[in-house]
C-alpha positions in Angstrom: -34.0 21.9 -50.4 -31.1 19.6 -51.7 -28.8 21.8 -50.4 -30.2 20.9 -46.9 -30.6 17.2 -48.0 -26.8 17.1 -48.5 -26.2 19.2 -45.4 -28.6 16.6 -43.5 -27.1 13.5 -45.5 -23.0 14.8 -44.2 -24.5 15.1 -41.0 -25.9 11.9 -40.5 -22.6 10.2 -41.9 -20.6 12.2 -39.5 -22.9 11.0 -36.4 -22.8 7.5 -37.7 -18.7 7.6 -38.3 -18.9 8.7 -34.4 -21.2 6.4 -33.2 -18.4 3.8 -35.0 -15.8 4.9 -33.0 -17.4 5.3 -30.3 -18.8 1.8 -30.6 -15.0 0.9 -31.5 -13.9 2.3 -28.1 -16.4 1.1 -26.0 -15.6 -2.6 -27.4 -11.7 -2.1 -26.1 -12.9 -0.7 -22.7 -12.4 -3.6 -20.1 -13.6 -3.7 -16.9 -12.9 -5.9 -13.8 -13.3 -5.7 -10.3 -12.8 -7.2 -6.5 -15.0 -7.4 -3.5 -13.8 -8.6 -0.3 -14.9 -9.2 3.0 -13.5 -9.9 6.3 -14.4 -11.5 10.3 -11.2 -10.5 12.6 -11.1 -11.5 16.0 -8.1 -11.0 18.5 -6.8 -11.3 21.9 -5.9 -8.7 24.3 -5.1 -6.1 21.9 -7.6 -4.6 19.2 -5.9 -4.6 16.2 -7.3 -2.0 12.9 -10.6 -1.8 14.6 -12.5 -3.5 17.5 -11.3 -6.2 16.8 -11.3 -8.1 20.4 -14.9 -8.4 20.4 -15.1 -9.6 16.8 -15.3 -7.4 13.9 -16.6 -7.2 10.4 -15.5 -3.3 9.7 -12.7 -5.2 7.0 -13.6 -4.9 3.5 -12.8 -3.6 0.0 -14.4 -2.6 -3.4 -12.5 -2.0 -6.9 -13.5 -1.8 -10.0 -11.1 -1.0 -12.6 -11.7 0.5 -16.3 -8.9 0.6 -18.7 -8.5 0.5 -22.5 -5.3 0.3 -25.7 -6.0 2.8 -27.3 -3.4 2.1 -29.8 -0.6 -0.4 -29.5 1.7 2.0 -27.7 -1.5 4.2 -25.8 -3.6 3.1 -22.8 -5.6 4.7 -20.2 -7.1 3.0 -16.6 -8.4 3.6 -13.7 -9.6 2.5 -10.7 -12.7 3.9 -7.9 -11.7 1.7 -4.8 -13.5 1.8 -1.3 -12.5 -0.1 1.9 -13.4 -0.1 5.7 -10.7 -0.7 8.0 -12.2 0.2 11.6 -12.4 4.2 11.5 -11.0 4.0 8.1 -12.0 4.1 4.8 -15.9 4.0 6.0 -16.4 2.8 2.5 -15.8 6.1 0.9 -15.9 5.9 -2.6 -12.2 7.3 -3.7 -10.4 7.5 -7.1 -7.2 4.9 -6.3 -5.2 5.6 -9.3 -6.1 7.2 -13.1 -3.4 7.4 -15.5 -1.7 7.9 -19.1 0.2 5.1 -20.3 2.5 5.4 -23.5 5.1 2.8 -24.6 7.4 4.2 -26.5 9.6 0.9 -26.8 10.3 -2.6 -24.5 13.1 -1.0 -22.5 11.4 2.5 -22.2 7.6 3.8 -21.1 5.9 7.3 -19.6 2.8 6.9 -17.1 1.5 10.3 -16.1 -1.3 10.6 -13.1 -1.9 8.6 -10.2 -0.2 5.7 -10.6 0.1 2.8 -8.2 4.1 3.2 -6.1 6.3 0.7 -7.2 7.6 -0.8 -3.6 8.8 -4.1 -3.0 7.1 -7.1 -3.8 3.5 -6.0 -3.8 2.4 -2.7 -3.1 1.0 -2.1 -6.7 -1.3 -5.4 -6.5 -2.0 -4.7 -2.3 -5.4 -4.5 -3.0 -6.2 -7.6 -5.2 -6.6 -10.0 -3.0 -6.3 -13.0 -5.1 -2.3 -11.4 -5.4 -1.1 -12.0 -1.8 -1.0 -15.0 -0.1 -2.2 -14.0 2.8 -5.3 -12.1 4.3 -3.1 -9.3 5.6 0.5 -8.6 3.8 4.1 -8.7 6.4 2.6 -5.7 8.2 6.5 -4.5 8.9 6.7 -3.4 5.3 2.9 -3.1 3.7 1.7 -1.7 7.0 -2.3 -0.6 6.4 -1.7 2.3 8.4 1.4 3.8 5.6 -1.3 3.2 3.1 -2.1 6.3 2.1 1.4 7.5 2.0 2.9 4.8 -0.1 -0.1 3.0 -2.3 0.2 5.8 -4.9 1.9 9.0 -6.0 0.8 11.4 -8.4 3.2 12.9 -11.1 5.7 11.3 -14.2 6.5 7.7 -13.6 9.3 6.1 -16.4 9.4 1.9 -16.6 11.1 -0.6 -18.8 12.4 -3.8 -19.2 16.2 -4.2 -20.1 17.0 -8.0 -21.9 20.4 -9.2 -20.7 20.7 -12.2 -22.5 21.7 -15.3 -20.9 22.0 -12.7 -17.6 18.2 -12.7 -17.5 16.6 -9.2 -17.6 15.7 -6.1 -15.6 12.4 -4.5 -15.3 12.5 -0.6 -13.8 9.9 1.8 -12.5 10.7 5.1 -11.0 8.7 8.2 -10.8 8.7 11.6 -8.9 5.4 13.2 -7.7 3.7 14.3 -5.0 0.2 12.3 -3.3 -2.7 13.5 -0.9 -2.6 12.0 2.6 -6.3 11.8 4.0 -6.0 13.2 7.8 -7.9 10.2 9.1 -5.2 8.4 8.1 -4.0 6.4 11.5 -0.7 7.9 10.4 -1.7 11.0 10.8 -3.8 10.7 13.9 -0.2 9.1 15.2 1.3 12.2 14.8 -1.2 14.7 15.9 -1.0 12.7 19.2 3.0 13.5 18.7 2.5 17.1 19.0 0.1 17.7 21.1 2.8 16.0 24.0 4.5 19.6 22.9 1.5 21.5 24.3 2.7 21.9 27.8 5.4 24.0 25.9 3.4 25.2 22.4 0.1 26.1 24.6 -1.1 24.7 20.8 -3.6 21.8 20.8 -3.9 20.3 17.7 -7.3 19.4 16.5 -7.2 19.2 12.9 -4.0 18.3 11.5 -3.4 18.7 8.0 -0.5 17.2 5.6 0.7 19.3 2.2 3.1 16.4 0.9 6.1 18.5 -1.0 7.8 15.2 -2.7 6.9 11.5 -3.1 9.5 10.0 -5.3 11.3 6.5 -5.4 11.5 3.4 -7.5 12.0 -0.2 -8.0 14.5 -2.4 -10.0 14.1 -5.9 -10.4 15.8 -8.7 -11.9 14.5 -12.0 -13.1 17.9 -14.0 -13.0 19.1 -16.6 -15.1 18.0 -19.3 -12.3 14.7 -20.2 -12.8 11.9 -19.1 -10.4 14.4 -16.3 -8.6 13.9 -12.8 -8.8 15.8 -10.2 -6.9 14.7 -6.6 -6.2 15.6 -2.9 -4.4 13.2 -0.4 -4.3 13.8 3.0 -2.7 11.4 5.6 -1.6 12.0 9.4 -0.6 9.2 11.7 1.4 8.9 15.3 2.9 5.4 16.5 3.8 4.8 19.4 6.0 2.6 20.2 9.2 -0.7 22.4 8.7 -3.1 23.1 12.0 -5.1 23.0 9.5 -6.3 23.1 5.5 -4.3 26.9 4.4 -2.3 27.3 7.7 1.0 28.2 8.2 3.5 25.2 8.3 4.1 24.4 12.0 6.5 21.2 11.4 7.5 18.7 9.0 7.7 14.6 8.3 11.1 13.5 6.2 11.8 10.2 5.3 15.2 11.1 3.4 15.0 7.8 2.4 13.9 3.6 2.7 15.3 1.0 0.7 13.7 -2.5 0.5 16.0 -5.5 -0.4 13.4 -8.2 -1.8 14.1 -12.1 -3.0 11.4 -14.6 -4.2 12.1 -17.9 -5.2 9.4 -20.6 -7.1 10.4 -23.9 -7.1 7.7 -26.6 -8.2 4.7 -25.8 -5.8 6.7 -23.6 -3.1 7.0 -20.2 -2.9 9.5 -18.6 -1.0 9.2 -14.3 -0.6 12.1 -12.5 2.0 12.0 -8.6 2.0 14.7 -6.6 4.0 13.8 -2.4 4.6 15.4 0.1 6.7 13.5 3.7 6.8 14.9 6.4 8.2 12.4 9.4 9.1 12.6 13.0 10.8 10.3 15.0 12.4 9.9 18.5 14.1 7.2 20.6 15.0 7.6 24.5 16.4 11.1 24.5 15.6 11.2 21.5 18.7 12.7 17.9 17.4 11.5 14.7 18.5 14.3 12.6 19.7 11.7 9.5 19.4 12.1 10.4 16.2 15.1 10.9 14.9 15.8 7.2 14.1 16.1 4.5 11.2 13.5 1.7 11.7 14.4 -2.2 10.6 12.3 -4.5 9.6 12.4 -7.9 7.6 10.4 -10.9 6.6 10.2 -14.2 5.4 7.2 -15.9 4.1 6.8 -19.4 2.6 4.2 -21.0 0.5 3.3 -24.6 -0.5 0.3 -25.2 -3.1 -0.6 -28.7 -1.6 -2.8 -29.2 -4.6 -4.9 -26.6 -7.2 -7.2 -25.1 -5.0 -5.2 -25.5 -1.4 -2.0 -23.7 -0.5 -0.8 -23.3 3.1 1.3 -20.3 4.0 3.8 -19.3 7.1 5.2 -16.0 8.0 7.7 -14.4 10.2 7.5 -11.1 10.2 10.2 -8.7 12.8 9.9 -5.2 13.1 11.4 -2.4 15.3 11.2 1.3 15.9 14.2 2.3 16.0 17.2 -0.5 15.2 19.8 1.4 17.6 17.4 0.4 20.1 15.7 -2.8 20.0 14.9 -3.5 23.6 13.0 -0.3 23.5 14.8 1.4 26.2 13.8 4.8 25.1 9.9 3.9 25.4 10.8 3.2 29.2 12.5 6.3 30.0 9.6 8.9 28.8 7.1 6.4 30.6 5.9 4.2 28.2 5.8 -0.2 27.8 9.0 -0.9 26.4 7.4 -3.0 24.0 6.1 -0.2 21.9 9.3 -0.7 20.3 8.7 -3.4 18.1 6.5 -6.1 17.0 7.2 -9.9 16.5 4.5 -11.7 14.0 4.5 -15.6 13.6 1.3 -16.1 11.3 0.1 -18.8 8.9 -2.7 -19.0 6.5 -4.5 -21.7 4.4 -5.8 -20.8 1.2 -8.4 -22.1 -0.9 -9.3 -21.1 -4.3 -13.3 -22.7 -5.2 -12.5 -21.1 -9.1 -10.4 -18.2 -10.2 -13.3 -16.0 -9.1 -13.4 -17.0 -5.3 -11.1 -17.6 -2.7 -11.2 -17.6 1.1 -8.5 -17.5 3.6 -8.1 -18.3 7.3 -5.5 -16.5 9.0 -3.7 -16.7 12.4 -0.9 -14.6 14.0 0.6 -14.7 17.1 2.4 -11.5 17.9 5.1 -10.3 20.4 5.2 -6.2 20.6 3.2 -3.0 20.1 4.4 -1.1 18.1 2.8 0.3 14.4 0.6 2.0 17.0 -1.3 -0.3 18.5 -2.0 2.0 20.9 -4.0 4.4 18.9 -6.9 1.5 19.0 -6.7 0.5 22.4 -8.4 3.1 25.3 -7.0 1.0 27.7 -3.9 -1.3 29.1 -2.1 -2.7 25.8 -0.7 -5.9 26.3 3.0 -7.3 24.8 1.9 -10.6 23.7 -1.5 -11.2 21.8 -3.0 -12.5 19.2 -5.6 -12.2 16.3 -7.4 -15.0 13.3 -8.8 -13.3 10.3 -11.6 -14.9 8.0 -11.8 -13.2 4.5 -13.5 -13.9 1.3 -12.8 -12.6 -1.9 -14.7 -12.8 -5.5 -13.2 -11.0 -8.5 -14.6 -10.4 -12.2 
């Protein structure tokens, strides 16, 4: 009988030690999140859904868990869910999860799926209350990449280097793989591309498939010795291959050997000026056939000025230029295989006012005026697209 009081009485210490801990844990677990929703309404052109008759398929959900486990140790993650036309349909998905250890300031190790470090703000593209604007420069944060370029999975390595009176460095860089959802526009983009090789395949593809073989890049910024200016280049190298299917045969591949991103943004007082410069190169082939459209380095570049006119108002302006292919701007090769020369690029003048109720809420009215097609704007429109058009975007956004 005392024997099974004692075994009862370590028992009952041991459950109360882990309910402790436990307790412990739960007290360093923090969790925020965002909601967002969004009214679009363009001219001419849809634009990311139907958007010419007015449309309210633009929202997001996060909510983020993470915890310090020790000084050095911490774990987070984040469930995130969108709609974006035919995208997203407010699918619950797991954005990013991940191991991080510090081993020291100028050294650290994340291991999972981590958000891609990519110019200016691809890992806070989803917190709204982090951009200026409703939509990011679309030539460089285009929604339709997302899935390619929000997140890789694998070893990431990050730091900050101190120079001094030279300022510092912070680093990010990371080699992985990621998982490309097939309704990604992306990939819709390029089943449309090879089925044009079915007069000569007798293939129609129905249900393509992408098995991502590398996702590796990085970033590499410096906060110089004038105050307010920082000065990045981020790189970013793909391959992914072709599947009819989920367990078929390769039939093609998608390389981007490589993209680099030249970024600059300058405080000073209540302006904010952001300028970002990228060239991506990408190849493609299917059934041993190249695509000449293809073969080609896009260019694009931005710049993108804000003015806090007081705590709770800040007006922004954008000018945003991108083109398919920066050999040929006028889009001259559009024209010969039949299509609107204006699928080759895409002209955005846009501003936005901002205004902040608390650090909770914000809203944002948006307008663009655009010149071009291209980012496939013809994937959402049945019908004649037009060069010149035009959209203004209402979104509100509450965080916790």
């Amino acid at each position: 009988m005392r024997r099974n009081t004692w075994i009862f009485l370590i028992i009952g210490v041991l459950f109360i030690g882990a309910s402790l801990e436990a307790v412990e844990v739960l007290n360093k677990i923090r969790l925020n999140g965002f909601l967002s929703q969004a009214f679009m309404k363009s001219q001419k052109n849809n634009f990311l859904t139907r958007s010419k008759k007015g449309s309210f398929e633009i929202n997001e959900v996060g909510v983020t868990l993470s915890t310090n486990l020790t000084d050095r140790l911490r774990f987070g993650l984040q469930l995130f869910s969108r709609d974006m036309g035919e995208l997203g349909n407010n699918a619950v998905v797991l954005d990013w999860a991940f191991a991080d250890y510090r081993v020291t300031n100028w050294l650290g190790v994340r291991v999972g799926k981590v958000k891609a470090p990519l110019g200016l703000y691809n890992e806070g593209r989803d917190t709204d209350f982090l951009r200026p604007m409703a939509f990011l420069p679309q030539g460089i944060y285009i929604e339709t990449y997302r899935g390619f370029i929000v997140a890789y999975q694998g070893l990431g390595v990050y730091g900050n280097v101190y120079l001094g009176n030279a300022g510092d460095i912070s680093y990010h860089a990371y080699v992985g793989t990621n998982n490309v959802s097939k309704d990604e526009t992306l990939v819709k983009h390029l089943q449309n591309l090879l089925n044009l090789l079915s007069p000569y395949t007798g293939v129609v593809v129905s249900d393509l498939t992408l098995s991502t073989k590398i996702a590796a890049g990085g970033k590499a910024e410096w906060n110089t010795p004038v105050t307010g200016l920082k000065l990045g280049v981020s790189t970013l190298k793909y391959s992914t291959d072709f599947l009819l299917h989920s367990g078929a045969p390769r039939i093609g591949f998608l390389k981007v050997p490589h993209q680099w991103i030249f970024s600059l943004e300058y405080m000073w007082n209540n302006f904010t000026l952001a300028a970002e410069y990228s060239e991506m190169k990408t190849d493609i082939e299917a059934f041993d056939l190249p695509f000449p459209l293809e073969y080609q380095t896009n260019q694009t570049y931005y710049v993108m000025l804000s003015y806090m006119i007081n705590n709770k108002l800040t007006l922004t302006g954008l000018a945003d230029f991108f083109y398919e292919n920066k050999k040929d701007r006028k889009g001259i090769t559009y024209e010969e295989m039949g299509y609107p020369n204006h699928m080759g690029w895409r002209k955005d003048l846009g501003a936005c006012l901002r205004y902040d109720f608390n650090e909770h809420w914000t809203v944002k009215a948006e307008w663009h005026a655009i010149d071009g097609t291209a980012l496939y704007i013809n994937l959402y429109n049945t019908d004649e697209v037009y060069q010149k058009w035009s959209y203004f975007i209402f979104k509100t956004s509450f965080s916790f």
